[in-house]
C-alpha positions in Angstrom: 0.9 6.1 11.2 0.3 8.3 13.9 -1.0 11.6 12.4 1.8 13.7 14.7 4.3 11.3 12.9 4.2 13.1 9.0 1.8 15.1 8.0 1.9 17.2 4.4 1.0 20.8 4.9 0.9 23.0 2.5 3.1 20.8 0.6 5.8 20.3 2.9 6.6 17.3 5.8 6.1 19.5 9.4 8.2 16.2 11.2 11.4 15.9 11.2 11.0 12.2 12.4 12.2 9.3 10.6 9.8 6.8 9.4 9.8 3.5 8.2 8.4 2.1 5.4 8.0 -1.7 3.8 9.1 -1.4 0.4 7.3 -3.3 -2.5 7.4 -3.5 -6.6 4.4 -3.1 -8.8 4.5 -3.1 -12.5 8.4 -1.9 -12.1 7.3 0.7 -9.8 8.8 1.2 -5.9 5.4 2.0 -3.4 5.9 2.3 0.2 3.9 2.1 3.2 3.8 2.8 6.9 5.6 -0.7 8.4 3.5 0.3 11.7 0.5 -0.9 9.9 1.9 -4.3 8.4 1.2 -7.2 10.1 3.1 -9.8 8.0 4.3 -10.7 4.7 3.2 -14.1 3.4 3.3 -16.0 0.1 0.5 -16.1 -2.4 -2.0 -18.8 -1.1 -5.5 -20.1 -2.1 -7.6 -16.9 -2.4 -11.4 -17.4 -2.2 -13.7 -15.5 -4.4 -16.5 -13.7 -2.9 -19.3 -12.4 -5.6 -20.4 -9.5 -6.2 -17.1 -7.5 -5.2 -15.5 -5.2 -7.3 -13.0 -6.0 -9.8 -9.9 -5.5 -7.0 -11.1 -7.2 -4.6 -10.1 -10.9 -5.6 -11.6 -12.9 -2.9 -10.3 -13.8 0.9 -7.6 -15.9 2.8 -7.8 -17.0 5.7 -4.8 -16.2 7.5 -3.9 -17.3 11.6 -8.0 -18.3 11.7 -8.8 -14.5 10.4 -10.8 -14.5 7.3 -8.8 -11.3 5.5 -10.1 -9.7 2.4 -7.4 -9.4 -0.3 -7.4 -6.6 -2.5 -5.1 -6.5 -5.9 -3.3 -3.3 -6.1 -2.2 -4.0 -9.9 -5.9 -3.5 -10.7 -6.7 -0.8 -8.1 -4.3 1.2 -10.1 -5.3 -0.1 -13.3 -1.7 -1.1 -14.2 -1.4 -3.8 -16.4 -2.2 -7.7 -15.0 0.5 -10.5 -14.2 0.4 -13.3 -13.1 1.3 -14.2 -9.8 4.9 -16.0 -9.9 7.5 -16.9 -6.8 8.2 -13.7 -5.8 4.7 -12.0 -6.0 3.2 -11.9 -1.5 0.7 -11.1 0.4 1.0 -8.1 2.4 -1.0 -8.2 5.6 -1.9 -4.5 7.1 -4.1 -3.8 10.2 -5.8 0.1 9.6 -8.0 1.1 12.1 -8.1 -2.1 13.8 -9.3 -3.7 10.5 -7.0 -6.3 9.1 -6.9 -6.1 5.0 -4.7 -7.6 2.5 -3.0 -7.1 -0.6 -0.8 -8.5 -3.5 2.3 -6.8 -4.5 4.6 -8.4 -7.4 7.5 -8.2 -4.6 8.2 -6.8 -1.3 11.9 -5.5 -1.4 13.2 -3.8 1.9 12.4 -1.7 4.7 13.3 1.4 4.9 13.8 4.5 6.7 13.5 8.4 5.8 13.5 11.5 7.0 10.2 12.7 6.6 11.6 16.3 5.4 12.9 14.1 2.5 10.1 13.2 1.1 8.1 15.4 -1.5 4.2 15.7 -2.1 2.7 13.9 -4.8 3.7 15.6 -8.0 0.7 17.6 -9.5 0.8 15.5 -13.0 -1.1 12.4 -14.0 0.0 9.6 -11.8 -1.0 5.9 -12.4 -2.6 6.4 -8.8 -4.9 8.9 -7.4 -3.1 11.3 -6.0 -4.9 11.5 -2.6 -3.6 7.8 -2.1 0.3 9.4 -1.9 1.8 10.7 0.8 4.4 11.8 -0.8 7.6 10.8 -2.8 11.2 9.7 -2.1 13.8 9.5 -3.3 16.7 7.2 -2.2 19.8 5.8 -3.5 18.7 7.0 -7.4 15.3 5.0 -6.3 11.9 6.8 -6.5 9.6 5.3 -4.0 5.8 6.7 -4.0 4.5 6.7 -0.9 1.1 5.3 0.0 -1.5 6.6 2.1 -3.4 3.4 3.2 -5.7 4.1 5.7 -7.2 6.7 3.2 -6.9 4.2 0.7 -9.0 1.6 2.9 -11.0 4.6 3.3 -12.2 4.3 -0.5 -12.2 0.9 -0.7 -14.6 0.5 2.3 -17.2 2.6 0.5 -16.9 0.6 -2.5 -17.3 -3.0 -1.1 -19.8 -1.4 1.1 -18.9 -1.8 4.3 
């Protein structure tokens, strides 16, 4: 997402623009990220392990001739395992010009808010590091945390050592 687009300062969005998001379900949970940076959305396919990677990373695909790392948010966020089922995807993201990948129990919708709407991570224990929200929202009685991917990639690229 462009950084003009939504920032958090001091707590509070300084754009009014509206932004859209790709919905998705984790452990029961709504999360929520830029749909600028998602490339596609496809079904759970033969993942292949790679050694010596940490725990999250659970191998690659090869997608469209691109061999893309895939990286298990369920364990990122140490929330408890499942196994992948018919509605559990792939969700394809370029950051940076790097194309990543991750699993997600479900992606529901897209959606589109405000960005004065949305609130900054709460300042209480969250499943998630808290420098991986953007923020939260809330919509139609649904509370959707926010991800902040490319600082997310961020992290993971120091970990897999790249």
């Amino acid at each position: 997402m462009p950084e003009d687009e939504f920032q958090m300062a001091g707590g509070e969005a300084t754009a009014s623009d509206v932004i859209q998001l790709v919905c998705f379900k984790l452990a029961n949970e709504e999360y929520a990220i830029d749909i600028n940076l998602v490339q596609e959305v496809i079904k759970v396919s033969k993942i292949t392990p790679v050694p010596q990677m940490p725990d999250f990373c659970l191998g690659v695909i090869n997608s469209r001739g691109n061999v893309i790392p895939v990286f298990d948010l369920r364990k990122k966020f140490h929330l408890e395992e499942k196994d992948f089922d018919e509605d559990t995807r792939i969700l394809v993201a370029a950051i940076n010009n790097v194309i990543v990948s991750m699993v997600v129990d479900e992606v529901l919708d897209n959606i589109k808010f405000d960005s004065t709407n949305i609130d900054p991570a709460p300042a209480v224990k969250m499943s998630i590091d808290r420098e991986y929200v953007l923020g939260l929202g809330e919509m139609e009685n649904r509370m959707i945390v926010i991800l902040d991917l490319p600082r997310m990639h961020d992290f993971i690229k120091q970990e897999i050592g790249v």
